[in-house]
Structures are given as structure tokens and as C-alpha cells.
C-alpha positions in Angstrom: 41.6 -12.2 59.9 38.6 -10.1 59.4 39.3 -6.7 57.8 37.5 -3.3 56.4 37.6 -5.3 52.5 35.4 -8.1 54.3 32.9 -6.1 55.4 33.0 -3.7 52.4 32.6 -6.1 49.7 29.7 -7.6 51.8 28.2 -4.4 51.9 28.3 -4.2 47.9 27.1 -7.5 47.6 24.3 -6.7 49.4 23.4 -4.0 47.3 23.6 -1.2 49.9 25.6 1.0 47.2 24.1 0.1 44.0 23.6 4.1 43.4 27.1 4.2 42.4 28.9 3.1 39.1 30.9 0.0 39.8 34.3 1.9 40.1 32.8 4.0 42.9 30.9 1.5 44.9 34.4 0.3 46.8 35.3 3.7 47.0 31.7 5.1 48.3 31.2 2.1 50.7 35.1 2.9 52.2 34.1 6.6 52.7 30.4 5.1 54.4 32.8 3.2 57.1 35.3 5.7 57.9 32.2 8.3 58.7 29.8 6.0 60.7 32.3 3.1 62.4 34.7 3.5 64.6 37.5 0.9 65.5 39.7 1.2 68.6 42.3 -1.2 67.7 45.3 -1.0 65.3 46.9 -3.0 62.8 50.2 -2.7 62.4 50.8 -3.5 59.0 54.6 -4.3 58.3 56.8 -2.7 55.9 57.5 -3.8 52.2 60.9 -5.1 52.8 59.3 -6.8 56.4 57.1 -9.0 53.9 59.6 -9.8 51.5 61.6 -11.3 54.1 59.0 -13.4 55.7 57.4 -14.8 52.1 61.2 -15.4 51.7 61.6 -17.0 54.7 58.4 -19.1 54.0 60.1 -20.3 51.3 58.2 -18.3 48.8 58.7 -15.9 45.7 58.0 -11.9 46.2 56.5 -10.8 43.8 54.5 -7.6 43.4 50.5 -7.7 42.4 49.4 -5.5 39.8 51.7 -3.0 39.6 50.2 -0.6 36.9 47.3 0.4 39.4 50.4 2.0 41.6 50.6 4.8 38.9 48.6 7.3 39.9 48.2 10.0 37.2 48.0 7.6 34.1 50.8 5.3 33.2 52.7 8.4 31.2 52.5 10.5 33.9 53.9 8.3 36.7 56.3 5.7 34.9 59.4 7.3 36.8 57.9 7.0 39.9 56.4 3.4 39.3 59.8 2.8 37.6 61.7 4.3 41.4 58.7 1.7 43.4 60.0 -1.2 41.5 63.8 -0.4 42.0 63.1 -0.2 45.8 61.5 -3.5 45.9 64.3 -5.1 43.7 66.7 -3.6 45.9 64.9 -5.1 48.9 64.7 -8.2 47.7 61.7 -8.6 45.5 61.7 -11.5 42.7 59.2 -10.8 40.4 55.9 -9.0 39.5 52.6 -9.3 38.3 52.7 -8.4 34.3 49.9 -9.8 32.8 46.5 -8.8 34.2 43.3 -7.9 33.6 43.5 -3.8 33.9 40.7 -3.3 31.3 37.7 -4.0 33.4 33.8 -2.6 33.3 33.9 0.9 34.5 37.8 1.1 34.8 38.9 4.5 34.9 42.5 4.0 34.5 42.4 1.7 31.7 39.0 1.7 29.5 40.0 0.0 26.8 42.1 -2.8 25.9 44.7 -0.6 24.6 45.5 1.1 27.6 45.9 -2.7 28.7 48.2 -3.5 26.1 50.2 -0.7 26.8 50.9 -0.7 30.5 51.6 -4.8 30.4 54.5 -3.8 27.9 55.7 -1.0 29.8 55.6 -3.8 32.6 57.6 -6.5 30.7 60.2 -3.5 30.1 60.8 -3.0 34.1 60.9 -6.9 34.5 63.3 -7.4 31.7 65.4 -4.5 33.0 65.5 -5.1 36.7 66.1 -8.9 35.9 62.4 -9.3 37.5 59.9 -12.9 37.4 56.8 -12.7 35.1 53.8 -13.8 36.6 50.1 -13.6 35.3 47.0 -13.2 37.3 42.9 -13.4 36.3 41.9 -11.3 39.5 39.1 -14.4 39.3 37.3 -15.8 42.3 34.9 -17.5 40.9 35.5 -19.8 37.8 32.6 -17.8 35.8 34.9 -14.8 36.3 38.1 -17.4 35.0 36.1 -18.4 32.2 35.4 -14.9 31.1 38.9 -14.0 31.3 40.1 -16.5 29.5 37.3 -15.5 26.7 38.5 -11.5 26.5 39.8 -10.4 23.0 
């Protein structure tokens, strides 16, 4: 399936929105398409506990990507309400989440350094060991240059 992400990332990779800092390109390039294209058909995305019964059904583990980006006002602002998103889930079904990942990136707002990394992947191995919650990792690499350079962070 083809989706706005698709034709945004193209769009950066083409350098059409090089004038922005890297964490504004996405953002800059999503504001460019909901100004200047119009699409008559809707997705109708499914709800949270939808999916969790279909990966299930496929025979698969739920678990829940990069869940420290889902606090919106800094991770001491929002941890209740990050805390009441990951009680949902559980109660829906969800098995595990994403703990370990690679927050501190070039031009991250949210987390600029590797401390504000530190710090939200233990606040994130607190929810898991209290809700009884899978571990998982994740590189956010899709290229193996990006893998290796993950795997080479201090």
C-alpha cells in the first residue's frame, strides 16, 4: 500500500525540503501535502485493540514501537499519561513494547542527548516490569550503514 510516508520521505530524499533542519523536514514536507494535494478516498485505520487481535490472530506478539515518542511534553511531563496508554494496551491485550531504541538522534528535539536516552529507556523498563510487559529492542535501521552506526553509538 502506497501511503502519504511514501511520498513524503521521497520528497526529502529528493531534496525538495533541504531548507529545514532534519527534525522539520518530515514535518514541513507533511504540512506541503495537506496544503497542495487533495485525496478523495479514506483509510480507515482500525483501532488499537482491532490490531492487537489480528497480529494475535496471525500468530504474532503485540508489542508497542517506540513508546517514549508518545509523551508529548517531555518524558516528566507526560509519564501518567504514557503510563494510562500502556495500561490500555495491556488491558487490551498487548504483550510487550519496544524499550530499547535509538531516541538520541541528530536534531532530536525530545531527546538531544544520550541522557535523555538513558532516562526514558529506564523509565520504560519500569512500565514493562510493572505491567508484566515483553522487552524488545529496535535500531530504527534500514539500511545496514545505519545498523552499523547503531551498533557503534556510546
Amino acid at each position: 500500500t502506497f501511503m502519504n510516508p511514501h511520498l513524503i520521505h521521497a520528497m526529502i530524499d529528493q531534496g525538495l525540503f533541504d531548507d529545514y533542519h532534519p527534525p522539520d523536514r518530515y514535518k514541513a514536507a507533511q504540512q506541503w501535502m495537506k496544503q497542495n494535494i487533495q485525496v478523495d478516498s479514506i483509510i480507515v485505520k482500525p483501532t488499537s485493540e482491532a490490531m492487537i487481535k489480528l497480529i494475535h490472530h496471525a500468530g504474532g506478539i503485540a508489542v508497542l514501537a517506540h513508546p517514549a515518542y508518545y509523551s508529548r511534553d517531555g518524558l516528566q511531563g507526560s509519564m501518567k499519561d504514557l503510563n494510562t496508554m500502556i495500561s490500555n494496551l495491556k488491558d487490551m491485550g498487548m504483550d510487550g513494547m519496544e524499550v530499547v531504541y535509538p531516541y538520541c538522534q541528530e536534531g532530536s528535539r525530545e531527546f538531544p542527548t544520550m541522557d535523555d536516552e538513558r532516562a526514558a529507556i529506564a523509565m520504560l523498563q519500569e512500565f514493562a516490569l510493572y505491567y508484566g510487559l515483553q522487552e524488545t529492542t529496535g535500531s530504527d535501521a534500514h539500511h545496514i550503514d545505519q545498523l552499523r552506526a547503531y551498533h557503534s553509538r556510546s
